[in-house]
Legacy VTK file of the C-alpha trace (Angstrom):
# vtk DataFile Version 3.0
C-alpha trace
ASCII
DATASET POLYDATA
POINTS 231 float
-0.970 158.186 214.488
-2.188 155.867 217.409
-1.135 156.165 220.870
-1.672 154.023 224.143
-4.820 154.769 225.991
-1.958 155.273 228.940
-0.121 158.415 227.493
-2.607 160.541 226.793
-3.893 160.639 230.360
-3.923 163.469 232.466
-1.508 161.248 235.133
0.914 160.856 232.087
0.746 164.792 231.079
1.121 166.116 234.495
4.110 163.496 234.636
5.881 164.672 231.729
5.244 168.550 232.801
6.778 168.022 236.297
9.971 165.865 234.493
10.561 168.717 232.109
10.173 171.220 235.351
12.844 169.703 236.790
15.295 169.371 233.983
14.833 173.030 233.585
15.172 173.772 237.711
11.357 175.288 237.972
9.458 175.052 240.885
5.492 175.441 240.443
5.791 179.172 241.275
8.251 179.854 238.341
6.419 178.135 236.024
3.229 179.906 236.967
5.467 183.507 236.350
6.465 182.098 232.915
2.913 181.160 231.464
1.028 184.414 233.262
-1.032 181.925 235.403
-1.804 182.555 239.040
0.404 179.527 240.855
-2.873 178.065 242.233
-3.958 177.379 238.596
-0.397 175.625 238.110
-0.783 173.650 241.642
-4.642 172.180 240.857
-2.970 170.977 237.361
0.039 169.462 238.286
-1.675 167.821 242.264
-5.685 168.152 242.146
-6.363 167.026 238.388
-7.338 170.458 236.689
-7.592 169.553 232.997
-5.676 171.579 231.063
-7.397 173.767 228.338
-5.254 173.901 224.848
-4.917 177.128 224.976
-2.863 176.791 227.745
-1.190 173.918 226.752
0.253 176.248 224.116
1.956 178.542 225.905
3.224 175.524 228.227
5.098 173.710 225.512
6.722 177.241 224.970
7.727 177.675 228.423
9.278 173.700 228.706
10.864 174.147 225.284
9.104 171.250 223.688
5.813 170.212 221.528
2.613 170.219 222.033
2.499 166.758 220.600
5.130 165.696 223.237
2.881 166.766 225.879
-0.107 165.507 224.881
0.928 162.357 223.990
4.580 161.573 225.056
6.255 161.113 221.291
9.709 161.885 221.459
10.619 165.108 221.913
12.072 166.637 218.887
16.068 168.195 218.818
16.139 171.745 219.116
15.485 173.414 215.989
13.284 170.741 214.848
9.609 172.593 215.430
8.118 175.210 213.973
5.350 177.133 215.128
2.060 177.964 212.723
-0.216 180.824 213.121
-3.596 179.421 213.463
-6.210 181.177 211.295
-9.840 180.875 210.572
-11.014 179.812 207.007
-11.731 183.558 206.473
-8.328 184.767 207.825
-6.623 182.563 205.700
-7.738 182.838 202.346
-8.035 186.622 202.972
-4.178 186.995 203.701
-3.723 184.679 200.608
-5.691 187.188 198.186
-8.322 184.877 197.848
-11.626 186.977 199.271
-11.397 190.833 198.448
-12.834 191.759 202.223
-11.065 190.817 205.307
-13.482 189.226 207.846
-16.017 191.302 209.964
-14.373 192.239 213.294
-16.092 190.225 216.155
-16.108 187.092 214.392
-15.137 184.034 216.246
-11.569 183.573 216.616
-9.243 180.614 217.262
-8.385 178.944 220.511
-5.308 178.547 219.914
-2.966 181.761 218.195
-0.092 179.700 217.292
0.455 175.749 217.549
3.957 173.742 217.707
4.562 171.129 215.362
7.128 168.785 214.964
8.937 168.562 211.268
9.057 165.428 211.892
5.072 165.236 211.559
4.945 167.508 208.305
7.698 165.155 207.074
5.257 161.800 207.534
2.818 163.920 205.655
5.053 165.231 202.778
4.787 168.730 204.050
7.027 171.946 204.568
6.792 174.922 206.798
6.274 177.284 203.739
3.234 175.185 202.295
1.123 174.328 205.197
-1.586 176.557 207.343
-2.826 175.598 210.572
-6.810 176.008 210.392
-9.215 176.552 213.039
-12.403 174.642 211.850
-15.258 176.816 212.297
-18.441 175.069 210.817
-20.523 171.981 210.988
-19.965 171.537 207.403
-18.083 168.633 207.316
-19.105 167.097 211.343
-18.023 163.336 211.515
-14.700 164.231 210.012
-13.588 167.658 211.115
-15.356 169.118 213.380
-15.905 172.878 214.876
-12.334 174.163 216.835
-10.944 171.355 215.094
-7.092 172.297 214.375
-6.213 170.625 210.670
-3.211 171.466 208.289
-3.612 172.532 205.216
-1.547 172.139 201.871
-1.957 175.661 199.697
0.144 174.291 197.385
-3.166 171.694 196.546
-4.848 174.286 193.922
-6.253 171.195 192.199
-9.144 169.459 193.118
-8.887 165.849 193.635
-10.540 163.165 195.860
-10.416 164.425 199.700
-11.238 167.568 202.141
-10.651 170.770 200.465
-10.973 174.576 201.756
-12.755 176.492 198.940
-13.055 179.929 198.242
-16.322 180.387 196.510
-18.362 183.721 195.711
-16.390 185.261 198.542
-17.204 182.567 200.855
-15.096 179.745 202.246
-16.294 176.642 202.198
-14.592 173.168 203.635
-16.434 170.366 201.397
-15.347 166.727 200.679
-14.356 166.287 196.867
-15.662 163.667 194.729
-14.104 163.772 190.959
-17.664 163.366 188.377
-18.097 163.656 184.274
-18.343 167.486 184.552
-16.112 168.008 187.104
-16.315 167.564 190.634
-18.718 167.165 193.722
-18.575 169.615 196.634
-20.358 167.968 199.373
-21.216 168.127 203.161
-21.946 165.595 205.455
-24.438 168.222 207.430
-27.807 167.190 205.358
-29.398 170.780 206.265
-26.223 171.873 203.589
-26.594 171.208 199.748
-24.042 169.868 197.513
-23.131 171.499 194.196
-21.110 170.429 191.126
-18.094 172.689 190.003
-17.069 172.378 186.069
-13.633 172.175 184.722
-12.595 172.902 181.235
-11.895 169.293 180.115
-8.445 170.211 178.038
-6.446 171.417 181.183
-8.496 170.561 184.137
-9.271 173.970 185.142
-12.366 175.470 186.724
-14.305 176.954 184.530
-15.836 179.492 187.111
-13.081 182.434 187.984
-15.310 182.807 191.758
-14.476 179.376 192.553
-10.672 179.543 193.646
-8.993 176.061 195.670
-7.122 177.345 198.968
-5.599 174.142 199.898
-6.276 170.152 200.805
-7.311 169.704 204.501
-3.925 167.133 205.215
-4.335 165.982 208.686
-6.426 166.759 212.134
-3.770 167.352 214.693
-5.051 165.903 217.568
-5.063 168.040 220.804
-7.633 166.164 222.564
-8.999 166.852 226.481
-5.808 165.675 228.967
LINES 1 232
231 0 1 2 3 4 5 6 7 8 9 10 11 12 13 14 15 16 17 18 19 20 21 22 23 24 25 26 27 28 29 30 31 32 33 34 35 36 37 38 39 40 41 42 43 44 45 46 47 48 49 50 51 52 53 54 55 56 57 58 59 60 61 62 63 64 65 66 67 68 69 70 71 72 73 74 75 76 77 78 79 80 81 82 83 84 85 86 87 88 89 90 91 92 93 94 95 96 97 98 99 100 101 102 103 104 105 106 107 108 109 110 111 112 113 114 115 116 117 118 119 120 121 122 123 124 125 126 127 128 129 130 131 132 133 134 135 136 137 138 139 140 141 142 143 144 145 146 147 148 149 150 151 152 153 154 155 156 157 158 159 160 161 162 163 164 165 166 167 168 169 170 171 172 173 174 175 176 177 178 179 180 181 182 183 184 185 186 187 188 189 190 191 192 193 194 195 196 197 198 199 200 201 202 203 204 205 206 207 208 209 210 211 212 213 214 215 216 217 218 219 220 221 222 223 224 225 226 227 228 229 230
């Protein structure tokens, strides 16, 4: 989705924040009490240009009632009802609560930036997604730089169990992996586009397509990057 160089500047946010303020009758100082910021945090982002971090940006859409997306950006605002809010997970985290590693992840690992992220149905619509079938990811590895990169937020569909051509999360030897797949005569490619990270082949029994190896198991298909850049 492309938007004008205009909407996505800070000018533009802090526009849209102080609009929705005053449909909702809050001064700086309320708004402050209702995301747990100190008002002089609120004040530098709304008058002196304090960017503001996406983790906060978060917990503002919650406060204003609206989407991330709509803040960032200034797409319509969805109806009530018409957003729902994903738990964002690391690789780990996710295939772990989906049964797909036996261990879950080693406390003090690096979690996401973000715990939970609005999104519009209408943007799992464009993408021929449901609530129930996508996962909000919090990219954590080079792996795959130039097209997702680290903190990168994607969706993923873990209804995608099959391998095709595109971005897939792979559980493999009790490691998750994010590698771009390339169908070949044996199977399929699982590459990188780090070069210090070798590619490997995965076979599939040619009669139903399966993979032949029961430690390689597909999570999902990386969908989209949502797009929470720097305001």
């Amino acid at each position: 989705m492309q938007y004008s160089p205009e909407a996505v500047t800070h000018e533009a946010f802090v526009s849209r924040v102080q609009e929705l303020m005053k449909r909702k009758d809050l001064s700086a100082t309320k708004l402050a009490h209702l995301i747990e910021e100190a008002e002089s945090t609120v004040k530098n982002m709304l008058y002196k240009g304090t960017s503001c971090p996406r983790e906060r940006l978060i917990v503002l859409a919650r406060a204003l009632e609206t989407t991330v997306e709509y803040l960032s950006t200034g797409s319509d605002v969805p109806e009530t009802g018409d957003a729902v809010s994903l738990l964002v997970q690391t690789p780990e985290n996710l295939a772990y609560t989906l049964n797909f590693i036996p261990h879950a992840p080693a406390e003090g690992g690096v979690d996401p930036v973000m715990k939970t992220l609005p999104i519009p149905l209408r943007l799992l619509s464009e993408y021929g997604l449901t609530p129930d079938r996508t996962r909000a990811v919090s990219v954590n590895t080079d792996a795959m730089a130039g097209v997702v990169g680290r903190n990168d937020i994607v969706l993923v569909d873990i209804t995608r169990n099959s391998l095709d051509e595109g971005v897939f999360l792979i559980a493999m030897r009790n490691s998750v992996l994010i590698r771009q797949v390339s169908p070949v005569i044996t199977g399929f490619a699982l590459t990188s586009t780090n070069p210090n990270i070798m590619g490997t082949t995965v076979s599939v029994t040619p009669e139903t397509g399966d993979l032949k190896s029961p430690d390689t198991i597909v999570i999902g298909k990386l969908v989209c990057k949502v797009s929470l850049s720097a305001l």
